[in-house]
C-alpha positions in Angstrom: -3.9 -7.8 2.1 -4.3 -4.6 3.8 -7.8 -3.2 4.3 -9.9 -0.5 5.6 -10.6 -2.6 8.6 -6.6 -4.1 9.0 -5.5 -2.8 12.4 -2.0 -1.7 12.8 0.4 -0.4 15.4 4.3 0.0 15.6 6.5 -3.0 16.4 7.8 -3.1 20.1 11.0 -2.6 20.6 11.9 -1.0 16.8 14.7 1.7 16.8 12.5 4.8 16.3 15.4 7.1 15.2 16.5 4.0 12.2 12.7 3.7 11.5 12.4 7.4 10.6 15.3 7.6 8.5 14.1 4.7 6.7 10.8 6.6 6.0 12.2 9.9 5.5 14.2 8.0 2.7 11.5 6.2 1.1 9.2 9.2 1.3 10.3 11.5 -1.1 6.7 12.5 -3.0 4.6 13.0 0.4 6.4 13.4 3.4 3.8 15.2 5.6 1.3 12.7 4.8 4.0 9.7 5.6 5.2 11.4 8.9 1.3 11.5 10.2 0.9 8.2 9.3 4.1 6.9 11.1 2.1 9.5 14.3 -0.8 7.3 13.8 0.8 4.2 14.3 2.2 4.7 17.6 -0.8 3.5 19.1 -3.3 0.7 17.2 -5.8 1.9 14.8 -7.5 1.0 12.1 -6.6 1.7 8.2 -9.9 3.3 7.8 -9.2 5.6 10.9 -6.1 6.3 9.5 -7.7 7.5 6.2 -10.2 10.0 8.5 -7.9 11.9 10.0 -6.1 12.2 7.1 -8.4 13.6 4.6 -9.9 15.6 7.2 -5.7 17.2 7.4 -4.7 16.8 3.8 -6.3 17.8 0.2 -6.9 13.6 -0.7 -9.9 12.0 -1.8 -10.7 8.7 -0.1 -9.8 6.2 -2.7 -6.5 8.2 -3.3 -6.2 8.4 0.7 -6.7 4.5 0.9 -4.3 3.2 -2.3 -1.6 5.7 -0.7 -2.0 4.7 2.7 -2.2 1.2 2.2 1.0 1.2 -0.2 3.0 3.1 2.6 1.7 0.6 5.3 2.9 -1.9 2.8 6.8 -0.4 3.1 6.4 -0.3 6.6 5.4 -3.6 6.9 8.5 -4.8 4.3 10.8 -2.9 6.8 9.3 -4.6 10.1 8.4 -1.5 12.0 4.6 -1.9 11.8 2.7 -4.6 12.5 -1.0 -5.7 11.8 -2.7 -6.7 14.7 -6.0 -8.1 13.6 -8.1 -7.0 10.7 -11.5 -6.5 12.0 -14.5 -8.5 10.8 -17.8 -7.0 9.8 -20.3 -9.5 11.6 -23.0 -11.0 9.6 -26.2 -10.9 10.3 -27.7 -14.4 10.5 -30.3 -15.3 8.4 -33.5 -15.7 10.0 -35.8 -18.6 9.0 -38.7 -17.9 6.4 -42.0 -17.5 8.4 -44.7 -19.6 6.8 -47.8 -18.2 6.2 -50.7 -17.9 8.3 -53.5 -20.2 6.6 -56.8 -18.9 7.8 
């Protein structure tokens, strides 16, 4: 499952020429938005980084950003020229141990 912190990059070694035709054909409704996405991933970065730059480029509210990035990563990923890398882990914070009372 793809989230906002999966990490993804471009598989080494992909035909980049193939790997754009096979976007430009499966891109039809937003081909701006797919070609900066496919810009993005040539170096690793995270989905939610991906969403930043762009709604900060594009008209796109952030939920609509995500669900439309993360179904075109999920294409990419189908046709093997991305890859996820790791997904990124918010830490927890350990819980501290209850301090008793002071008894006076």
């Amino acid at each position: 499952m793809l989230r906002y912190t999966t990490v993804v990059c471009r598989e080494e070694g992909i035909d980049v020429e193939k790997a754009q035709s096979d976007i430009a054909a499966m891109d039809s409704g937003a081909h701006a938005m797919g070609n900066r996405i496919w810009e993005l991933t040539a170096k690793t970065i995270t989905i939610n980084n991906i969403c930043k730059v762009l709604e900060r480029d594009f008209d796109i509210t952030d939920k609509d950003c995500y669900d439309e990035t993360t179904a075109f990563l999920g294409k990419l990923l189908e046709l093997k020229i991305i890859k996820v890398t790791e997904t990124s882990q918010t830490k927890k914070i350990p819980k501290l141990p209850r301090s008793t009372p002071k008894s006076d």
